[in-house]
C-alpha positions, 0 to 999 in steps of 0.5 A: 521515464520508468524507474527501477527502485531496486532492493539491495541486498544487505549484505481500498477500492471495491473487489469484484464479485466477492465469493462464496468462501471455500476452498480452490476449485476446479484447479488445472495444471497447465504447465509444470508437473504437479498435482492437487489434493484435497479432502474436507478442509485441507488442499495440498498442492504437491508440485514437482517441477521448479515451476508450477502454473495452475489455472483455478476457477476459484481460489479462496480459502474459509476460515478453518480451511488450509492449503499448503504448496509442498514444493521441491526448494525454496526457489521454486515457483507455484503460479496460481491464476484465478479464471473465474470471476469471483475474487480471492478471499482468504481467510484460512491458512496458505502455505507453502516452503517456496514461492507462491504467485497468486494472480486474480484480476477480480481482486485478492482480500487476505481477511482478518484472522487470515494466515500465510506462511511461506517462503515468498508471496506475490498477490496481484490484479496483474496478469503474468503470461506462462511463458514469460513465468516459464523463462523467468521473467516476471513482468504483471500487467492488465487488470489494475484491481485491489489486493487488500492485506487484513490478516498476518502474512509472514515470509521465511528469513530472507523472502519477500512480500509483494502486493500488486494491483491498481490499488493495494492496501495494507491492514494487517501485518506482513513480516519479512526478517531481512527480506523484502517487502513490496507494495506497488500500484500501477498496471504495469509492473516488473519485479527483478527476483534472483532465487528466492529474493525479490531484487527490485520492481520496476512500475512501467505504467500506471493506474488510474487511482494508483494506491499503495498504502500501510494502515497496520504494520510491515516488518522487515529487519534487516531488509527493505520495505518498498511502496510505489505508485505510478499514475495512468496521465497527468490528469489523476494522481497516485497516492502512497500513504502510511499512517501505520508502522513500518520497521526495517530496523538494522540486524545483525549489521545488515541495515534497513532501507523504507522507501515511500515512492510516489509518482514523481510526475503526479504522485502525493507521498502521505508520510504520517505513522512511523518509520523506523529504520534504526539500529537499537542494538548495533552497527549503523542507522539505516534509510528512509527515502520518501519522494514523489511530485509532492510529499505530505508529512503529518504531524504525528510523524515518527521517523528514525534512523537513530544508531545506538552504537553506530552512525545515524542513517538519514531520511531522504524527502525528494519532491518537485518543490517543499515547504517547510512551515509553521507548526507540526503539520503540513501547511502545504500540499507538499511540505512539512511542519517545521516542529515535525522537521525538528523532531526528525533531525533529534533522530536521525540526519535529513535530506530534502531534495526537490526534482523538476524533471518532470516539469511539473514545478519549480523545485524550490526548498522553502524555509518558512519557519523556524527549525532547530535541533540539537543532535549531531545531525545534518540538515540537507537542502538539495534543491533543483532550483532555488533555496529560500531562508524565510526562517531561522535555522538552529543547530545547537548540536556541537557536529551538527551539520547544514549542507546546502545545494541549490541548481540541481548541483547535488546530481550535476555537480555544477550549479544551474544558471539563474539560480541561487539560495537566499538566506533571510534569517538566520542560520545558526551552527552553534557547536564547536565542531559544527560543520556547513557546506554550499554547492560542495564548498566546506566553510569555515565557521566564524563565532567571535569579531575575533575570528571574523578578523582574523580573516586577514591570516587565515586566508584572504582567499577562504571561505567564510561564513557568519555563524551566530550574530555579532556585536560589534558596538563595544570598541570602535574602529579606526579602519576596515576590520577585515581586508584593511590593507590586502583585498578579500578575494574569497567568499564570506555568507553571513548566514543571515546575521547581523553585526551590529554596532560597527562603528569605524573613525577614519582619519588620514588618507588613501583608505577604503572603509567597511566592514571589508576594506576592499575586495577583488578578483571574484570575491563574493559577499552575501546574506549579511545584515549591518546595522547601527553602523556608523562611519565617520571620515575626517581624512582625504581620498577616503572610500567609505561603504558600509559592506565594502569601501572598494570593490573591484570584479566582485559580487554583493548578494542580499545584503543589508545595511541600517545606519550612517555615514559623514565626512570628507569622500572621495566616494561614500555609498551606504553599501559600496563606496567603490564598485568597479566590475561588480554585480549587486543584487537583492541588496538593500540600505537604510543609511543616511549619507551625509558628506563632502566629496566626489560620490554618494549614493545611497546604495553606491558611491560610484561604480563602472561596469557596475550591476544593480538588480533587485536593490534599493534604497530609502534613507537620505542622500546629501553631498556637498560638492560632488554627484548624489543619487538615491541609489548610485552617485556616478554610474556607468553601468545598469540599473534593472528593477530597483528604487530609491524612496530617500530625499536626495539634496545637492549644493553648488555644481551638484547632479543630483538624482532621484535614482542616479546622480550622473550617469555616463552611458548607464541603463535603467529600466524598470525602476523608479525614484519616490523621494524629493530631490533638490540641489542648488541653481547651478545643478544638474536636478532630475528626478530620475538623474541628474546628468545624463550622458549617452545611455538610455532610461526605460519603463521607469517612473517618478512620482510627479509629488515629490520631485521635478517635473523632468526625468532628468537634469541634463540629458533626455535619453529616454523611452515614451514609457517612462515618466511622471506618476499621479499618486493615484497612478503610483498606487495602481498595478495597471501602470505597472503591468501595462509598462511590461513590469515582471509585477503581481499582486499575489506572492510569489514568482515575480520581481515587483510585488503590489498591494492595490492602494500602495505602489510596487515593492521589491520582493527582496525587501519584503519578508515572506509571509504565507497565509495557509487556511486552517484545516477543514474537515467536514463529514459528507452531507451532500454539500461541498466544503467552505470555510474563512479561517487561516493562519499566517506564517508570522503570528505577529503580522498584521493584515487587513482583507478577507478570505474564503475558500470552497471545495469544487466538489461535495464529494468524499475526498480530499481537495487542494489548490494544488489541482484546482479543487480548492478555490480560494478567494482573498483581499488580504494585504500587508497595511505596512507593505512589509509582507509578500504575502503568498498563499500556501498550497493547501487542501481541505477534506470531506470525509466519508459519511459513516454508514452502518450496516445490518447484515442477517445470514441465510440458513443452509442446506449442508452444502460441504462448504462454510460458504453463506448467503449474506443479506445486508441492509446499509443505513446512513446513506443519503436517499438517492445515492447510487451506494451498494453493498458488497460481502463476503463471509464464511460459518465457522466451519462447514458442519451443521448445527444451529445458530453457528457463527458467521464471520464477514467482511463488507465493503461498499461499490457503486459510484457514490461509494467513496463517499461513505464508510462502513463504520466496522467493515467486519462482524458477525452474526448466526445461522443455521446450517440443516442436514443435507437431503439423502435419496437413499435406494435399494435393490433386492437380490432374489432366492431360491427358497431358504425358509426364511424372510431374509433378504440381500439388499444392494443401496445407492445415496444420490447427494452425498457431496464429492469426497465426503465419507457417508456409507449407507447401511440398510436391512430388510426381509420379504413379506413372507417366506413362500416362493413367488414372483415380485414378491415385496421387500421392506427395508430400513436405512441408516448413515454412517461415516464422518461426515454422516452428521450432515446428512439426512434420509428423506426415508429412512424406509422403503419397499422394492420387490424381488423373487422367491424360486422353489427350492429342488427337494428330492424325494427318493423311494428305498429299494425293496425286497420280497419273495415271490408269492408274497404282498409288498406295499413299500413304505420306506423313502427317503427325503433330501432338500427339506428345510427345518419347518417345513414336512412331509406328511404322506407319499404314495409309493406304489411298484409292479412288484408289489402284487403276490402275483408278480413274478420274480424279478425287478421292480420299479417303486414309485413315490409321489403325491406327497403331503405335507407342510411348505411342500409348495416352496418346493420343486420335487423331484421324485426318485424311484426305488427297486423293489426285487421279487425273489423265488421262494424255495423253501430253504432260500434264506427269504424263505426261512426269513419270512419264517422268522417274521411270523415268527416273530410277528403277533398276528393274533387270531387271524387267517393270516396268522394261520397262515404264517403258523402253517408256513413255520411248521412246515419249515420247522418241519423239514429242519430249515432255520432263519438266516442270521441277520434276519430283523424285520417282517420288512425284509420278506413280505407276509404271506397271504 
């Protein structure tokens, strides 16, 4: 059956493959809207849709390396799915104003140092499909991996924590202030989340190994606190431990509720460390249950539910069966130490409640030690089945509480048949205002013989139960102190409690003597101890019984006497006198009953429609004139599995028998008779009983020694089973088991309990006593665990045998006799008989052998990531072992330098894993991380022509990784700066950028080729003018496109026109063969000029500028200057003159 384990709301295994740590990667929405971001160290998912789903390759985050979810409210949901194969190691900061759901079926690690910030965290193994997250429906099942917690994680007020996964491990911190904080392990698993609250989670199927455990600390004030296990089948268990703290303190009036939940079919709750829902600054005690097949609770346990102001809240413990044992700790593989109960009940109230539903168990409550407090706490005992009183309970608190449930009444409200509580010791309620209740029945409390008598006023109907011991032994009785004259037709316990001293002095006629007087109409009498009593009778038609003089439809239940009765009877027993209609069991006499009358029995005087079962007696019976049985004296009615061991004397025309005098139609079976019995000549002597009438005796035995040789003295209705016993076969368990005897020579389980050696005992007569091996921790060494050391619950027992016991396996791990993995092997046994021995659960422990490890880090390359290579070297392992080891780490930060940091987890995998641990699963070491290679290129942009080397260089980086900022920079010239094809380019190159530290050339220099083409230079000829008859050699040009360095030495410039011959007109001048300095970079384009030939009047102004030429020209002595003399006088001559604006000889061409 699946269990819903809802919140209300208050007003380690081996991972998979572990990754190299970095940021998420190759992350996919597919489904929602939203996006991802990242740069450096920082991813931001940015989600606009209520409901987000991701698919990432990997998700994990290094240390020094954020990611945050920035989400529309704090009911909204980002589904995070790993689909690679490595599993989620955090180890830097997560995030986020909403929820965050991470699924990684390879395992989830929250490392040391990790921080996560959100308003609510789911971390699983388990799948959860997109559209049962779409619609709402949170229900994780498949892989069943580990979630480990070593870092801090930390809800908004009101959120919640979940872990789940087949193994799930808390070792650091997780705080939920008046959220929820859940850890649970199965394969299975449906968590109930209204908003931004986590309601309930439900763990529909479990896992093989199932493990929710707390190491460190959880907090959730205020809120709820939640660890469950579930196993796969009946062949594993699931294990819920915490050996760490775990606080949902109440605040602001909101109280705390802790929940340790095991597998109730084979699930163990480990329950050590400290569990504190208190409430240290007001309102009211909060709830701490924890539960499953078995509970362990260790010895350094601190448990509270303490209210400063308020009431005090209560610790529910709810296992198939629980024992409550010496000392502090556990002795039992479900139980707890009685000191550690003690301790618990100073702080908060308790209730231990025991469910067979499962089949598994008996559901019993075992109290096999003392426990006592004094707070104004209550103690309660809900069994599913029997309630068992081995040790004295004390409650000196002045409202101290003991309730008491037996028969699954606590869920029914109505007591299952065949079961009972059974008180034997005391049970103490000391306060004043002290308060007990059985199977929803309040009882008063009786402290004085006062109150005890005045049961006769305060209702001979009541409820009553004996709340300390009495002595009664100072004035003497002279009749029943209670129900003297009206019959008590209530209920009284004693609680264990023996009045002591009773001594009552009958005289005069027609009175029923004991403690009560007599009973009717359903009264009931139980779990009270009589001793010293002492009854006399001097009257006639007087009944005398130790516990009840006459008893009609009445019921005696565990109750003992120690003592004497004489006198003049009608009936004497030295527990009933009379008992008509009534059942007596587990009851028990030691009082010697000496008198004169009808009946006397040891146990009863006489009694139709009377039922014995599990009773006997073993003092001496002897009766004048009358029927005398050990047990019974006239019975008509059953004796089942019960004894008497007295000698049994009659006189005159008695029946006398060892069990029975007469018998008028009763039963027996079962029981057996070890005392001598005699009587007179004329009795009816059997040493069984002593006259037989109709009726039957069946498996039942006398011992052949002490008494005669026929099973009765009158009468001889018996089965072929019943007879004589050898002592040889009276101290033999085959008689007995081959008779069909419910008998056994271990504790526990049976009626009849045997010690070889000795002959059958009543368990109800015997004082429980359990035998518990000491605790045996051994490291692993290969060899399974042995020892002989125990303890038994009674210090002062005497036992004489042996004991042993061993593991059945050498493995690592704990074994029990719970499941077979602990044998034990024992001869122990009580010389005095007064034990019924039992062995308690138990378990021993082969812890794992410590293993160190050297771990060396690898050198990198920058790759972007402060992922390592990690090598790691185990050194205490066994040789052949099949142990490996598994880890994970991240450099401090990604950049590079020398001798950085580097932080790691290990942890251990193989199959003889478990039986190793790492000494420290955590450290650090160093390593290098070198500059990342660069391939730098270059490409040259071609020119035309500048004159220079300068060069336009174009470069591309192959290596830089995705998103980092590294920009190249580079610079360069050609060889030379003439023109030419292919020409070469050298060029340097440098980084630059944030991240340019972490990169490096492989050449900061190159060389690559590019053309030079020839620059256009233009070369244009100026125009020109002469006069006809004249020579003109141009010399004037001008030049365009020559660069600074670069010139012009010599140009030919030639024309027609230039001749003294050449007729008037229009001429072309040409430029070329130009020379000169660089003119080969150069394509030259050659521009004619215009030279014009002009006729040569004499009065033409070319002609008077030729003149002023000559004039103004030094030619010496020449022909030519002749000449130009000869031309002057003749235009001087005729009254010419120059031209104005004539400069230059240029203008007019010489005449020749």
């Amino acid at each position: 059956m699946n269990k819903l384990y809802k919140f209300t709301v208050a007003a380690v295994s081996a991972f998979g493959a572990m990754p190299a740590t970095a940021a998420p990667s190759g992350g996919q929405v597919v489904s929602g809207s939203g996006s991802i971001t990242g740069g450096g160290t920082a991813t931001t998912v940015s989600q606009a849709s209520d409901r987000l789903v991701i698919d990432w390759r990997s998700f994990s985050i290094a240390g020094g390396e954020s990611v945050s979810f920035v989400q529309p409210s704090s009911s909204s949901i980002a589904l995070n799915r790993v689909t690679g194969g490595e599993a989620s190691a955090i180890f830097g900061s997560l995030r986020a104003n909403g929820q965050v759901f991470l699924v990684n079926p390879n395992g989830v690690l929250f490392g040391a140092g990790s921080q996560v910030n959100v308003g609510g965290l789911v971390a699983s193994t388990l799948d959860l499909a997109n559209h049962d997250f779409i619609a709402g429906r949170y229900r994780f099942s498949g892989t069943a991996g580990s979630v480990v917690n070593r870092g801090s994680i930390t809800t908004a007020d009101g959120g919640y924590a979940a872990l789940l996964g087949g193994q799930v491990s808390n070792q650091g911190s997780i705080r939920a202030t008046l959220g929820q904080v859940a850890l649970g392990a199965g394969s299975d698993i449906t968590l109930d989340l209204a908003g931004d609250r986590l309601l309930g989670i439900t763990v529909n199927a479990g896992a093989i190994r199932a493990l929710a455990e707390n190491r460190e600390l959880i907090q959730a004030d205020g809120g709820q606190v939640l660890l469950t296990a579930r196993a796969a089948d009946a062949l594993v268990q699931a294990v819920v431990n915490n050996t760490g703290v775990i606080e949902a303190r109440t605040l602001d009036d909101s109280t705390g509720s802790i929940r340790l939940l095991a597998d109730a079919g084979n699930g163990t709750a480990q329950v050590a460390g400290t569990l504190d829902a208190s409430a240290p600054d007001g309102g009211d005690g909060g709830s701490i249950e924890t539960s499953g097949r078995q509970v362990q609770v260790a010895d350094a346990v601190a448990i509270t539910t303490r209210a400063a102001q308020g009431r005090t809240g209560t610790w529910r413990v709810d296992p198939t069966d629980f024992t409550v044992s010496a000392g502090s700790a556990a002795q039992s593989s479900s139980g707890i130490g009685a000191d550690t109960l003690g301790a618990a009940l100073a702080n908060s109230s308790v209730t231990l409640v025991t469910d067979n539903s499962s089949g598994s168990g008996q559901g019993d409550i075992l109290v096999n030690a003392p426990v006592s407090w004094s707070a104004d706490t209550t103690l309660t005992l809900n069994a599913y089945h029997d309630i068992q009183v081995n040790a004295a309970i004390t409650a000196t608190g002045n409202a101290a509480g003991l309730v008491l449930n037996h028969g699954n009444y606590a869920t029914t409200g109505a007591v299952a048949t065949g079961t009972d509580y059974n008180v034997r010791a005391p049970i103490t309620l000391g306060g004043n205002a002290a308060t007990l209740s059985i199977n929803g029945n309040g009882y008063t409390l009786l402290r004085s013989l006062a109150a005890l008598e005045a049961i006769d006023t305060t209702g001979l109907g009541g409820r009553y139960a004996l709340a300390v011991d009495l002595d009664a032994s100072a004035v003497p009785y002279t009749a029943a102190p209670v129900a003297d004259v009206y019959a008590f037709t209530g209920t009284f316990t004693g609680l264990g409690h023996d009045v002591s001293g009773l001594t009552i002095n009958r005289s005069g006629r027609f009175a029923n003597v004991g403690l009560f007087g007599h009973t009717f109409s359903g009264a009931t009498l139980r779990d009270i101890w009589l001793s010293r009593l002492t009854i006399t009778s001097s009257g006639t038609d007087v009944v005398l019984g130790g516990l009840a003089g006459n008893m009609y439809d009445s019921k005696i239940i565990n109750a003992h006497v120690s003592g004497s009765m004489s006198g003049s009877v009608s009936a004497a027993g030295g527990l009933a006198g009379l008992a008509d209609n009534t059942a007596i069991s587990r009851s028990s006499t030691s009082v010697s009953v000496s008198v004169n009358g009808k009946d006397a029995g040891g146990l009863v005087g006489a009694g139709t429609g009377l039922q014995i079962a599990s009773s006997f007696a073993t003092a001496n019976v002897s009766i004048g004139n009358g029927n005398a049985g050990g047990l019974v004296g006239t019975l008509s009615g059953s004796v089942v599995d019960s004894y008497a061991t007295g000698n049994i004397t009659g006189s005159s025309s008695s029946n006398v028998g060892g069990l029975v005098g007469a018998s008028d139609g009763g039963a027996i079976q079962g029981s057996f008779a070890a005392g001598s019995v005699s009587g007179a000549s004329t009795s009816k002597v059997g040493a069984l009983v002593g006259f037989q009438i109709g009726g039957n005796i069946k498996k039942s035995f006398w011992k052949a020694s002490q008494g005669p040789a026929a099973a009765t003295g009158s009468g001889s209705s018996r089965d072929s089973v019943t007879r004589a016993l050898t002592d040889g076969e009276f101290a033999t368990l085959s008689t007995f088991t081959n008779a069909g005897w419910s008998i056994s020579a271990t504790g526990g389980g049976t009626t009849w309990r045997f010690y070889e050696g000795s002959g059958p005992l009543l368990r109800t007569g015997l004082v429980p006593l359990t035998v518990t091996i000491q605790p045996s921790v051994k490291t692993y060494d290969g060899s399974v665990a042995t020892g002989t050391a125990y303890a038994s619950s009674n210090a002062a027992a005497t036992l004489q045998g042996s004991l042993s016991f061993a593991s059945t396996s050498a493995n690592a791990g704990s074994y029990s006799t719970t499941d077979g993995s602990l044998q034990i092997s024992s001869t122990l046994y009580s010389s005095g008989g007064g034990y019924d021995i039992s062995y308690a659960d138990a378990g021993i422990r082969i812890d794992p052998a410590p293993v160190t490890v050297a771990t060396t880090a690898a050198s990198k390359t920058y790759d972007g990531t402060a992922a390592v290579v990690l090598n790691g070297a185990l050194s205490g392992v066994i040789t052949g072992a099949q142990v490996s080891l598994l880890q994970g780490g991240s450099f401090t930060d990604k950049s590079v330098g020398t001798g950085k940091t580097v932080n790691y987890t290990s942890t251990l995998a193989g199959t003889d894993a478990a039986n190793y641990v790492l000494v420290s699963s955590t450290g650090s070491t160093t390593a290098d991380i070198t500059p990342a290679t660069l391939n730098a290129t270059a490409t040259a942009a071609g020119k035309v022509y500048d004159a220079t080397t300068a060069v336009s260089l174009s470069g591309s980086l192959s290596g830089v990784i995705g998103g980092e900022s590294v920009s190249l920079l580079q610079h360069g010239s050609f060889a030379d700066k003439n023109v030419g094809t292919g020409k070469t380019v050298s060029y340097t190159s440098t980084l630059s950028g944030t991240d340019a530290a972490n990169y490096q050339l492989a050449s900061s220099t190159g060389t690559t080729t590019a053309d030079i083409t020839p620059a256009q230079l233009t070369i244009t000829a100026a125009d020109a003018l002469k006069i006809q008859y004249a020579t003109l050699w141009p010399t004037r040009y001008s030049v365009s496109g020559l660069l600074e360095g670069d010139g012009l030495s010599g140009l030919t410039l030639s024309s027609a026109g230039s001749p003294a011959r050449a007729a008037a007109g229009t001429y072309a001048i040409t430029p070329g063969a130009a020379l000169g300095s660089g003119l080969g970079n150069y394509d030259i384009a050659y521009r004619d000029g215009r030279l014009s030939v002009v006729p040569a009047p004499m009065d033409s102004p070319a002609f008077q500028a030729a003149l002023q030429a000559v004039h103004s020209t030094d030619l010496g002595d020449s022909p030519r200057k002749r000449t130009f003399q000869d031309l002057r006088l003749r235009v001087l001559d005729n009254g010419l003159r120059l031209p104005p604006g004539v400069q230059a000889e240029g203008d007019l061409a010489p005449w020749q």
